[in-house]
C-alpha positions, 0 to 999 in steps of 0.5 A: 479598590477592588471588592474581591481580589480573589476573582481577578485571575483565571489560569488553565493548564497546557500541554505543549507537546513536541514534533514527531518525525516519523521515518520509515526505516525498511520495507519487505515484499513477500511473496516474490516472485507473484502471479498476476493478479494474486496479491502482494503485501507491503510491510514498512518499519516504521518509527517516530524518532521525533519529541511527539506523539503523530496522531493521524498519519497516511501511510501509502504504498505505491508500485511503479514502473518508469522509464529510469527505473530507479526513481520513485515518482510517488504516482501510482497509489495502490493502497493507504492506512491512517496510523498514529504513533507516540514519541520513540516507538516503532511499528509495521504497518503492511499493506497489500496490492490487491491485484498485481499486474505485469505491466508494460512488456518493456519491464518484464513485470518488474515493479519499483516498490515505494511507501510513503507517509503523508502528514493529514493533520496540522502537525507538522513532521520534524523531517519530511526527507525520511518520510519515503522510501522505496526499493527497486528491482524487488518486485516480480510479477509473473504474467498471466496467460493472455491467449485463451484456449481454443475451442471446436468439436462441440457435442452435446444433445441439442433437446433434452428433457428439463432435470436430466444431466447433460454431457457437454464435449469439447476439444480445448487446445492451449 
């Protein structure tokens, strides 16, 4: 027999939360086309469609350029951001590739654009098959001048006394 009857049970409350499925649904690049060099930005439509909240998700964006020109190898990162998103809301997430560059000749600075979210946490993600997506023959970058200009007739005074102006000439032929 037991003194104290009221002591023989402990409880806890539990939370058992269901798994997300986030899917990125569209992607839009602006500005297109783009100045090598300049940036460009990224923006995914992204929405959990899953019975949880996603807490700590890598959302990364990638900028390709490959021989069969409309697969996407998920390789070539160019920028990420974490997101959290609860059960059946959406958002934009946008990121930007800082310095674009023209490329391989052979691509004429066509880029196959791709994001995709990595799961960064133990929570598992209801359906990995809509986790990516990527667009092809979107993004163009215009190159940059790769010759520089040629320089010759350089005139100037060879002394001159310290906090004087100075007139510098040259001929610059492009």
């Amino acid at each position: 027999a037991d003194s104290n009857p009221s002591n023989n049970k402990r409880w806890k409350w539990v939370t058992v939360e269901g798994i997300p499925d986030l899917a990125v649904l569209n992607i839009t690049v602006a500005p297109i086309p783009v100045n090598e060099g300049d940036p460009v930005a990224v923006t995914a439509y992204i929405r959990n469609k899953g019975d949880g909240n996603a807490t700590n998700y890598e959302v990364v964006l990638y900028c390709e350029q490959n021989e069969n020109n409309k697969t996407m190898l998920y390789l070539q990162d160019k920028n990420s951001t974490n997101i959290s998103l609860k059960k059946d809301t959406s958002t934009n997430v946008t990121l930007t590739w800082q310095q674009t560059r023209y490329g391989k000749t052979i691509f004429k600075g066509e880029w196959a654009v791709g994001i995709k979210i990595d799961n960064t946490t133990k929570t598992p993600d209801k359906n990995v098959t809509n986790n990516e997506k990527a667009l092809f023959h979107v993004l163009r970058v215009i190159p940059a001048e790769r010759n520089p200009p040629v320089l010759s007739n350089l005139e100037y005074l060879s002394s001159i006394e310290q906090g004087n102006q100075l007139l510098i000439k040259v001929k610059a032929t492009d």
